[in-house]
C-alpha positions as CSV (number, residue, x, y, z in Angstrom):
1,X,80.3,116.8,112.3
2,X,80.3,120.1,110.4
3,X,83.7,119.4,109.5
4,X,83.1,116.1,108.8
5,X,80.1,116.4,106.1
6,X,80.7,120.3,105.2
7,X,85.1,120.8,105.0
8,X,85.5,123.9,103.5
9,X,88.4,122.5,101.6
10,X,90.5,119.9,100.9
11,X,93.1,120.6,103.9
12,X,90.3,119.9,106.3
13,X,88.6,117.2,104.5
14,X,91.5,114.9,104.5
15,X,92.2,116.1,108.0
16,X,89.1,114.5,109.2
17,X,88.4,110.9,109.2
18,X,90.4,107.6,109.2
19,X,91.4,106.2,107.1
20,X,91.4,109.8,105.4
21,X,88.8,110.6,102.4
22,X,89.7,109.4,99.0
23,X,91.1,112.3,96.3
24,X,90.6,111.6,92.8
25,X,91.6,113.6,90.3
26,X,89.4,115.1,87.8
27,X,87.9,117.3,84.9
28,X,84.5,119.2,85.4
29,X,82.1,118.5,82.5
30,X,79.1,120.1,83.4
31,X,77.3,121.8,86.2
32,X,74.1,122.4,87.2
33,X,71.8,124.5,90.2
34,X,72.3,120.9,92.4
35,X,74.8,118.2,90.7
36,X,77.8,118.7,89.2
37,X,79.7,115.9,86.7
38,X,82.9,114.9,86.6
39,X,84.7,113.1,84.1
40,X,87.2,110.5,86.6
41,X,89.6,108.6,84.1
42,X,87.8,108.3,81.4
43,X,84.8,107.8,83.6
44,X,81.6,110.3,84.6
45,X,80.8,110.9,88.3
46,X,78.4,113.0,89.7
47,X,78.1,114.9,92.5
48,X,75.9,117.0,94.5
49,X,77.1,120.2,94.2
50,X,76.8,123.4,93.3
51,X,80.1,123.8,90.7
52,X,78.2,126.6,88.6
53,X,81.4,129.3,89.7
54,X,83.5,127.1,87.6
55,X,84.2,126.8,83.7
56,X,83.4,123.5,81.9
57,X,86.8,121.1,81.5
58,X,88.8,122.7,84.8
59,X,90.8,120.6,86.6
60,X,88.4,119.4,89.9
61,X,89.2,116.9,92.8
62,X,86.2,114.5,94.2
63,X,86.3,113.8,97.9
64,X,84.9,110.6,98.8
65,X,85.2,108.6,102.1
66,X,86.3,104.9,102.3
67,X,82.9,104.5,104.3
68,X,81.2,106.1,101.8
69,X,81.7,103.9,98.8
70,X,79.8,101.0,97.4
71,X,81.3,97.6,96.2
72,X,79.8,96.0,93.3
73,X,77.6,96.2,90.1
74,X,74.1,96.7,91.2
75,X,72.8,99.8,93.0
76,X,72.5,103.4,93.0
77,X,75.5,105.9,92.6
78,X,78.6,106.2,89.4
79,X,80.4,103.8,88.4
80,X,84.4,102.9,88.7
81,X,86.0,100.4,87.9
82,X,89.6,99.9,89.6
83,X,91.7,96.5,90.4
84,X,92.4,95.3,93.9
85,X,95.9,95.8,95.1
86,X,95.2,94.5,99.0
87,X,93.0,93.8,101.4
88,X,93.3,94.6,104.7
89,X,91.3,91.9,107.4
90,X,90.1,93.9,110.7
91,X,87.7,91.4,112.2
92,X,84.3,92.5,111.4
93,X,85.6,95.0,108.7
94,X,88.2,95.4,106.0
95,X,90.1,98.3,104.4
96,X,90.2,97.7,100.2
97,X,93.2,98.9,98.7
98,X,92.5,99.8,95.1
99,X,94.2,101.5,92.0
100,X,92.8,103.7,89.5
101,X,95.6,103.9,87.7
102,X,99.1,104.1,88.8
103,X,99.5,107.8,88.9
104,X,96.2,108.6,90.6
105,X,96.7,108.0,94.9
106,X,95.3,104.5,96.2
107,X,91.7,104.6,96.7
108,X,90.8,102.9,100.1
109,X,87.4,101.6,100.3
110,X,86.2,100.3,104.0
111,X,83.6,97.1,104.0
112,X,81.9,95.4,106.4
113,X,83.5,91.6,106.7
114,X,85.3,91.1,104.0
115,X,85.2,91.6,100.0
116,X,85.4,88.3,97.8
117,X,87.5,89.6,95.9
118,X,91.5,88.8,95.2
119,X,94.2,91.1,94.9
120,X,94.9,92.1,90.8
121,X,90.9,91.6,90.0
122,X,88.7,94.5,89.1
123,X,86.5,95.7,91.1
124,X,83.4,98.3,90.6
125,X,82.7,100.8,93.0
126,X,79.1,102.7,93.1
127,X,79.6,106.6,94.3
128,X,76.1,108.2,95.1
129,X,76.1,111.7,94.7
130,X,74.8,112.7,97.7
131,X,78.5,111.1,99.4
132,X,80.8,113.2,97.2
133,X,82.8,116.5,98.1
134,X,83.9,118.7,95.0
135,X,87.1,121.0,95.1
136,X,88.5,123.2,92.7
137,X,92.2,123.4,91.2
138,X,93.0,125.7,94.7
139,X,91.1,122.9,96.9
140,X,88.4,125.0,97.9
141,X,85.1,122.6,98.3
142,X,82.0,123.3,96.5
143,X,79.0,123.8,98.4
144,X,77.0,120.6,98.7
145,X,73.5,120.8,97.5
146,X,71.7,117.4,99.9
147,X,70.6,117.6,103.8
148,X,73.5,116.9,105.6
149,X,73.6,115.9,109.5
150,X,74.4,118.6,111.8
């Protein structure tokens, strides 16, 4: 589980877990003692962590898992807003298949049932803080800054 909610960088972190965590690409805007913002295409995430070793506009990766994210507009957490490439059906849960933009990796977002969505529509995904990994430009992780299972 240490692995799981603490990877000590991105090697591990996409090591554990299936379907693997999501890496999106970003730039560090600012960072503070327990959150850190990042700006992810043109939109601003934020993420509990402890980035204050880094310099304002360096190239940063988020780490979320597909469990991890929320579908919709209302809610807690950032907002992105992506398009629906597939879904994947798997009984009492589905696997969402969505693009940033086609030169950032496929972000896979894991619901339960399934979205009521089609494939080509926009979507909004929520990311809460608390669910988000930081790495730098070597993929070393960020220390998170919330209570974390053991």
């Amino acid at each position: 589980m240490d692995l799981y909610h603490r990877p000590q960088n991105l090697f591990a972190a996409e090591f554990i877990g299936s379907p693997k965590m999501n890496v999106l690409p970003g730039k560090l805007l600012r960072a503070e003692a327990d959150h850190a913002v990042v700006e992810v295409h043109g939109e601003q995430v934020k993420a509990a962590v402890d980035a204050r070793g880094a310099q304002a506009g360096a190239p940063v990766s988020i780490g979320i898992r597909p469990e991890h994210l929320e579908h919709g507009d209302t809610g807690e957490g950032s907002k992105l807003h992506v398009k629906l490439r597939q879904m994947e059906r798997l009984g009492d849960e589905s696997l969402l298949y969505l693009e940033i933009t086609p030169d950032v990796p496929t972000v896979t977002l894991r619901v339960e049932g399934h979205a009521p969505n089609s494939e080509g529509e926009t979507v909004t995904l929520r990311i809460r803080p608390e669910q988000c990994h930081l790495f730098d430009a070597a993929g070393k992780s960020f220390k998170r800054t919330v209570q974390l299972p053991a």
